[in-house]
N, C-alpha and C positions, 0 to 999 in steps of 0.2 A: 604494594604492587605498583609499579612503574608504570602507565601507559602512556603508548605517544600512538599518534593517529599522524602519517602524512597524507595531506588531504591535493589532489591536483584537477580543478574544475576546468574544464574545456579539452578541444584534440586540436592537432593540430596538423604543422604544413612536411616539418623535415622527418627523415625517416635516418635510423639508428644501423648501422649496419651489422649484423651479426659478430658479435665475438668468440674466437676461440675456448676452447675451454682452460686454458692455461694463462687469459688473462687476468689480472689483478681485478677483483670483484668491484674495488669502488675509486674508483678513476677516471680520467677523460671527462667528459659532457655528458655521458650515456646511461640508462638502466632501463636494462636488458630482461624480459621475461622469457624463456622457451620450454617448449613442453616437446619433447623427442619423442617421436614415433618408437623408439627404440634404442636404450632399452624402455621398459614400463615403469619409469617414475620420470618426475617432474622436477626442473631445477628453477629455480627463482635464482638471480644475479641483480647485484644491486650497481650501477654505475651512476656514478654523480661529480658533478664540475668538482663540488668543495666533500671530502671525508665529513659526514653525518659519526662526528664521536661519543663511541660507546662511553653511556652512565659508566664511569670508575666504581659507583657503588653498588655494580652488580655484584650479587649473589652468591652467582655461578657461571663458569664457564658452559655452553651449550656443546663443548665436547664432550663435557663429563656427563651428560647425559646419551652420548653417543652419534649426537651430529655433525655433519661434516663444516659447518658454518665454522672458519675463522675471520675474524673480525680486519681489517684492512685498514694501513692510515699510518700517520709520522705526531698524529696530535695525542693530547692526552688523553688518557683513556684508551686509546688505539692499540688493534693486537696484530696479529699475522694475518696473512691474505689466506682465501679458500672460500667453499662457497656453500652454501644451504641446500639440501636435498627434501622433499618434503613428501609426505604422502600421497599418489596418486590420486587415492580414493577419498581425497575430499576435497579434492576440485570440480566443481558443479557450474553448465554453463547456467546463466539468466537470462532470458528472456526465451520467446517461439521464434522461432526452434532455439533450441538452448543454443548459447554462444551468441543470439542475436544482440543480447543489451550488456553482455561482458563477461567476466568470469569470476568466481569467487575461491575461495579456499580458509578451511574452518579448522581451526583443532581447539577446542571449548579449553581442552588442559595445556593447552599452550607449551606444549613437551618440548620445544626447542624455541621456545619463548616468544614467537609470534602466534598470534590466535585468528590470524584474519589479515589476507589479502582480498580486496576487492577491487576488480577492475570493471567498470562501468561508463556506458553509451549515456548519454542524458538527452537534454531537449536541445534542440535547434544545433546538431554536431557537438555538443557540450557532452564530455566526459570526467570522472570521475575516478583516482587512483588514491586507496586509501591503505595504508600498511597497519594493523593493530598489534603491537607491541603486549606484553605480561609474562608475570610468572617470575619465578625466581629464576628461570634458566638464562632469561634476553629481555629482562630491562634495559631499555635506550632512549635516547631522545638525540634532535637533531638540536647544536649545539654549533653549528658554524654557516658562513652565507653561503649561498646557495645562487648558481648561476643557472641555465636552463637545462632541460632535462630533457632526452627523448626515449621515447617507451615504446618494445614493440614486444604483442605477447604472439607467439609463433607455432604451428603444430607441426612439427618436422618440418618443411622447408616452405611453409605456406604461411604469411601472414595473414591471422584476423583482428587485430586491434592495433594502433598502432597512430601514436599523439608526439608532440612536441611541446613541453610544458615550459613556460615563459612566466615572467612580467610578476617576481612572486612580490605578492603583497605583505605577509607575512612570516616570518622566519623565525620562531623563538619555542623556547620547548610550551608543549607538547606538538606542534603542526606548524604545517608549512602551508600555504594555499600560493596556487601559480592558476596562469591559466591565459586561454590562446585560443587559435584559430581550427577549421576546418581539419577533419584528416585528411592527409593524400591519398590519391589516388591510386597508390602503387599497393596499400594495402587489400588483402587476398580476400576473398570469399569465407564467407563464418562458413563452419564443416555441420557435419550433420551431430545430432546431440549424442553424447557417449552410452547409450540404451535404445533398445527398439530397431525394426529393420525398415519404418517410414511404409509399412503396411497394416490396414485394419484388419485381423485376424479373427477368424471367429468371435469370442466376445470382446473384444477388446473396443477398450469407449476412449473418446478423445478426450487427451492431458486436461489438467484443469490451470494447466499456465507456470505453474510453479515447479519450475525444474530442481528447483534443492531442497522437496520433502521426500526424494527416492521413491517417487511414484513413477518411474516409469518416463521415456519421452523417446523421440523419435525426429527424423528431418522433415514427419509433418504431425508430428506431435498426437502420435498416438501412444496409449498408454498399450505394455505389455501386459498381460494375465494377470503377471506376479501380483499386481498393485497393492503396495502398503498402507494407501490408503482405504479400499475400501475390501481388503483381505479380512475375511473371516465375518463380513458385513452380512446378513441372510437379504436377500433380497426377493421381489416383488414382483409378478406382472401386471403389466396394464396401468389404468390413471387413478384408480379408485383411491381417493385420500380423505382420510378424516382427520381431525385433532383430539389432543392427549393432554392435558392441563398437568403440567411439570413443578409449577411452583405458583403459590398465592401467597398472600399480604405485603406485595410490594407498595410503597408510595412512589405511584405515580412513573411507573415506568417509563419512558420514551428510546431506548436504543436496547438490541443484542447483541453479543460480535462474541468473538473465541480468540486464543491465541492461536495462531500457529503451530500447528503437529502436535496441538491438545486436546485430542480425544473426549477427553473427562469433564471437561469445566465449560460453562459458556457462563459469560459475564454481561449483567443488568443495569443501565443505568437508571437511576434515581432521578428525576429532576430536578426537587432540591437540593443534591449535592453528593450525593451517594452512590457507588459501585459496589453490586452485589455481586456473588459467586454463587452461581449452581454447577454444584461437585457432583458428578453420577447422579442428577436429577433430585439434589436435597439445596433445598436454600441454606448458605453459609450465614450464621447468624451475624458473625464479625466483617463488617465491611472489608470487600477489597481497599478502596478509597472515600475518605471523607473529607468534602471540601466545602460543605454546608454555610462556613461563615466566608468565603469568598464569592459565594453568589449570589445571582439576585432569582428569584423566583417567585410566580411562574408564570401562567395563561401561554405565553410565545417565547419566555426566556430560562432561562437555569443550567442548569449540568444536561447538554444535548446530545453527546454523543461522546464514542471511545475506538479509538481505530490504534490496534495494537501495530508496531513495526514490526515488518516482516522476516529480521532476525532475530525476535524478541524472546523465541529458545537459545538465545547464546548474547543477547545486548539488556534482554530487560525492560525496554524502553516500549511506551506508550503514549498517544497523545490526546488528550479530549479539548471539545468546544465549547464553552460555556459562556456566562454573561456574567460577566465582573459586577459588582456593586454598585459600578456609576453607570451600569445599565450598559458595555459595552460589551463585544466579541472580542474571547480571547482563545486563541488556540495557544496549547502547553504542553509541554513532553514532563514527564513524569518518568521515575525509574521502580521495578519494584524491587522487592527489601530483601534479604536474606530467606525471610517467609514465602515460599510461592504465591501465598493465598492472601497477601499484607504486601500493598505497593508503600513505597515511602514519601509519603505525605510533604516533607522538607524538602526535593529532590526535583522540584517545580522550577523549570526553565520556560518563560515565555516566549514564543517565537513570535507572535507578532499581536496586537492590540486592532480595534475596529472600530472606530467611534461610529455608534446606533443612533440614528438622529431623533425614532422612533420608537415606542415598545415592541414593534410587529413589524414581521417578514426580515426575522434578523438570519433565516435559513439555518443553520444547526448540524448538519453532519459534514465528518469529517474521515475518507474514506483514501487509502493506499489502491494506488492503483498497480496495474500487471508491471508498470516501469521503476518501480520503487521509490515513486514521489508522491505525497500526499495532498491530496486534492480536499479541498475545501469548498461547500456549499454556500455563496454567499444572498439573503436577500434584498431585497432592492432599497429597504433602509424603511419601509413602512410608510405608517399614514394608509392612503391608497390611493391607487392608479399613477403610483411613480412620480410626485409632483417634482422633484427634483431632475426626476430623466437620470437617476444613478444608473438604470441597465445598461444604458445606452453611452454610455461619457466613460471613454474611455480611461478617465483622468480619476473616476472614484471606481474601489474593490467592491462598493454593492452594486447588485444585483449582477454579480459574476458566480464563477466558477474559476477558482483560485489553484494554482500550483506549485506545490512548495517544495523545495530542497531540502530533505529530513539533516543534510549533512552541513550544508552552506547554511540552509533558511534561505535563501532567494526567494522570493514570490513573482510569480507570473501572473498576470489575467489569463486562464486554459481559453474562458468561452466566456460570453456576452447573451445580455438579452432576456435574461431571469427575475420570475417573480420571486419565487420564493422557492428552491429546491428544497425544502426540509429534508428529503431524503434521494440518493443515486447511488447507484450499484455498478460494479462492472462483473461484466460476464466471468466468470472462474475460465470457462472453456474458451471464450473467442477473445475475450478481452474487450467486447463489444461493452460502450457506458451508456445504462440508463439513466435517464434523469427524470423524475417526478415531481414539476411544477405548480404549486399551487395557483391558481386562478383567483380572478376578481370576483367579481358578481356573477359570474356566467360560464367558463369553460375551464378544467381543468384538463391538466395533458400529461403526457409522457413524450418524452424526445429519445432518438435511440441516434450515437453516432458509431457508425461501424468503427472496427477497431483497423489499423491503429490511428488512434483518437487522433486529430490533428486540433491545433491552437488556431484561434481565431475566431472560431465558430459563433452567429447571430444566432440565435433561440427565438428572436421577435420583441419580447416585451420590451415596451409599452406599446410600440406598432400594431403590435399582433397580441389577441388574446386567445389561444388556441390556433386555431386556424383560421380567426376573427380577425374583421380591423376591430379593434378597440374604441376607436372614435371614429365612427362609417363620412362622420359630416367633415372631415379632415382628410379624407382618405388614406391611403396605406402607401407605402411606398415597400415592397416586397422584395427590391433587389437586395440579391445575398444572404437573405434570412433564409433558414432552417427551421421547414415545419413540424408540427411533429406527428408521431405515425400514429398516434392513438388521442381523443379526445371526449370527455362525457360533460353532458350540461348540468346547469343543477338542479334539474327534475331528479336527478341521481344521486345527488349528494354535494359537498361541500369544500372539502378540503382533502384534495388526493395524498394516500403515503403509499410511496414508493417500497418496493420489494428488489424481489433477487428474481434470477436467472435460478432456476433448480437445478444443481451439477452433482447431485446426493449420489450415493450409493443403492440405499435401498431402494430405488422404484424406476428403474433405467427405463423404462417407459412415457417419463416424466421431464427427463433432463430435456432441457431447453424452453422447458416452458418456464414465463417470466408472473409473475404473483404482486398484482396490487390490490390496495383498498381507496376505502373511503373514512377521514375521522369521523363525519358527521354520519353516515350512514350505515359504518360496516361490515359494508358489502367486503367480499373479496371474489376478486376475478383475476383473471390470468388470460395470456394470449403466447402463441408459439411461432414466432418468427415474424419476419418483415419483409412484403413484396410490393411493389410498384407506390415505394413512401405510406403504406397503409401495414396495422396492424394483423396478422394472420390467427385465425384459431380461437377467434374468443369465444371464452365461456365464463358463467359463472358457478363461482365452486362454495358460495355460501353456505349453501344448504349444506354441501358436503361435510365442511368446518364444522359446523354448531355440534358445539361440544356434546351438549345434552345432557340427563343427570340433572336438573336443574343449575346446571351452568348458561354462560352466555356471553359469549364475547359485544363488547361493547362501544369499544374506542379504541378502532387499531391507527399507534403512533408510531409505530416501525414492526419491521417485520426483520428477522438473523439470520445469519448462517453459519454452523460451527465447520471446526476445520476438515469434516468427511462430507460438507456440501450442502447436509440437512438443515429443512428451514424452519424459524419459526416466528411463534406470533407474539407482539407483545399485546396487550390490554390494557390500556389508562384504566379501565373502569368510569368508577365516578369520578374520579380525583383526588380521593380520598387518602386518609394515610397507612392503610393497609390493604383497599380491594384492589391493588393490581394484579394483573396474572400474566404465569407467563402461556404458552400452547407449544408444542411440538406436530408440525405436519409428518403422518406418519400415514403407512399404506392403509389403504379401507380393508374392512374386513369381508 
């Protein structure tokens, strides 16, 4: 199989004027997206300074499979002009309200040989135009230079996206990377999402953000009835929760996540090196991933975290944090194998390295956020009390909060000011990011920045421990830092791990309420919302938790959420090479 990915980073200034339908598909300077009101399908046109010439060793013509796509151009490989019609129903906007961060279109069997358009907002006016080529129908690759580009996707006569792509750095098969300025201004207002009437109906509960798992959305992102996600889910009143112990003899757990629109599986990490699978609540005895001889392990380092990509029903791809051998941070995409339940091991692309100055406070998760970049927890490089001043120095990645371009790898500094995030979340429903800092000697916290998230962002440390100066005999210098809304001393415990926002199904009484602990002490508590920079609603749900049975949770090092929203616990235990456990929070009885 062929694939080519044209990749175009940035938007820009000039706008593309609409073409006939009777112009020649790939020509001029321009390529055109529109989507007509009427009739009910959707046409993609491709226009470009230089003919992109079709692979000669195609397959197949994609007429003989019955599409209208003729190929355009006078160079080799080139065929007749005409143009691609494609399936309505699977183009899905992205982002609140859908169409806010761009627009996508999927066909997994690639039936007329493209499997993936995506069109994407990024940070700072930065967008993203990627075409995915397969199949035997429309292997291609781009095979000649390439002058600039402009892109306008349209809904009957109303622009909502709409770039100028320049300055390409790259041109050789498989991709092309361009990239440019600002959009203009001329383009139209994003329309309301393609589902829902933008009213909350009877039961109906606000989206969980993800407008292409056909859950439902709206122009203010309320989920309809139907909902695929949590249809057929029995549910709960009121808050009453206990825990359910799902799986034991882990070594040494510290993360749980799920893929995307998979019900069945939620996946374990191992600290020394290991991904486990729990299938319908049985531990998979054959590792997801084994990377044991690449790390270094443990006390604050090893295999920390797994944050699958967000089209990983149709890409594959995943990426974890771990500590390389000479003691460093490395974040890595990984692909899995032909086996659902077996990622492939050889398939290790590094996207960027960290030199640890320290063993401690090297921070450890690595979490996608509502915009489709992956966000990375960094700590301040160890020791203690920051002797370097890495939070604060804009010039080092510790003690940040990292933002990375799954597609480029770019890295950004998102936020400043961090001891140690081991663990941050973002809200399913608002897109709101928690972060759960560990502390020095004295004050642990949680920071909550309303969504959408903005870059820049102080947290404090070293200034600030908590809501504390740090060093009272220096004083504090307070401007532009970000407090945070919740904080405990360590009469309480020791080392805070961050939770979720609960957006589940079963206990609609619950959603919004956010779930942290303590390692040293594990406690778990939880609080529901945020008013005048303070914490709202707390409680503690310890007691609720405790398994009982002579069980006992011990050392909670993260807490999960699978992809219908439900949360759960991990347990270090002792540390040992089989007392881990996992918990499911599930309704009280």
């Amino acid at each position: 199989m062929t694939r080519a990915v044209l990749r175009a980073a940035a938007l820009g200034l000039a706008m593309a004027a609409a073409a006939a339908a009777t112009d020649h598909p790939i020509e001029g300077d321009r390529l055109l997206l529109t989507d007509p009101s009427s009739p009910a399908r959707r046409v993609v046109r491709f226009r470009a300074a230089r003919d992109p010439a079709i692979d000669p060793r195609a397959a197949a013509d994609p007429r003989s499979v019955g599409a209208t796509l003729e190929i355009a151009g006078s160079g080799a490989g080139d065929g007749a002009t005409g143009t691609l019609s494609l399936d309505p129903g699977r183009w899905t906007g992205l982002g609140r309200p859908a169409g806010a961060a761009g627009y996508r279109w999927d066909d997994r069997a690639a039936t007329n040989g493209i499997r993936r358009i995506l069109f994407r907002t990024g940070a700072k006016n930065r967008g993203m135009l990627v075409v995915t080529g397969g199949g035997a129908a429309w292997p291609y690759r781009v095979a000649q230079p390439q002058a600039a580009i402009d892109a306008r996707f349209t809904v009957g006569t109303t622009d909502v996206y709409c770039a100028h792509f320049t300055s390409f750095s790259r041109n050789a098969p498989p991709r092309v990377l361009a990239s440019d300025a600002p959009p203009p201004s001329s383009c139209g207002s994003i329309p309301p999402g393609p589902c829902g009437n933008g009213l909350a109906e009877g039961t109906e509960e606000c989206d969980d953000g993800n407008a292409v798992s056909g859950d439902g959305c709206s122009a203010t992102c309320q989920l309809e009835n139907a909902s695929a996600v949590c249809a057929g889910v029995p549910t709960v009143a009121g808050t009453a929760i206990r825990s359910v112990r799902i799986a034991a003899g882990l070594e040494k757990p510290v993360d749980v996540a799920a893929a995307p629109l998979d019900p069945n599986r939620v996946f374990v990490v191992e600290q020394p090196g290991r991904i486990r699978i729990i299938k319908n609540d049985v531990l998979q005895s054959t590792p997801f991933l084994n990377i044991a001889g690449k790390v270094s392990c443990c006390t604050e380092r090893g295999l920390l975290s797994i944050a699958f990509h967000p089209d990983y029903e149709s890409n594959g791809l995943f990426f974890v944090n771990y500590t390389n051998t000479a003691g460093n941070t490395v974040i890595a995409r990984y692909q899995v194998s032909a086996d659902p339940d077996v990622a492939d091991a050889m398939s290790e692309h590094i996207l960027i390295t960290i030199a640890q100055p320290f063993a401690n406070h090297n921070g450890g998760d690595n979490v996608f956020g509502p915009d489709g970049f992956l966000y990375v927890g960094m700590g301040d490089g160890g020791s203690g009390g920051d002797p370097n001043n890495n939070a604060q120095n804009d010039a080092s990645l510790l003690g940040k909060l990292l933002r990375i371009d799954p597609v480029t790898e770019a890295v950004q500094i998102w936020a400043k000011g961090l001891r140690n995030p081991w663990r941050f979340s973002f809200d399913r429903g608002t897109g709101d990011l928690y972060i759960a800092d560990v502390g020095q000697d004295s004050w642990e916290e949680v920071d909550v920045q309303p969504a959408p998230t903005v870059v820049g962002v102080n947290y404090g440390w070293h200034i600030m421990e908590g809501r504390h100066c740090f060093n009272p005999m220096t004083g504090c210098n307070m401007t532009g830092l970000t407090l945070p809304v919740l904080e405990y001393d360590h009469s309480n415990g020791c080392s805070i791990t961050g939770g979720f926002v609960y957006r589940g199904c079963r206990m609609p009484d619950l959603r919004g309420t956010y779930f942290y602990s303590d390692y040293c002490s594990a406690f778990i508590r939880t609080f529901k919302g945020v008013s005048g920079g303070d914490a709202q609603n707390l409680a503690d749900r310890t007691a609720d938790l405790a398994p009982g049975g002579g069980l006992a949770i011990d050392s909670v090092t993260s807490f999960g959420e699978d992809t219908r929203g439900e949360l759960y616990i991990a347990d270090y235990g002792g540390g040992g090479t089989s007392d881990g456990e996992i918990y499911r929070i599930v309704p009280g009885s």
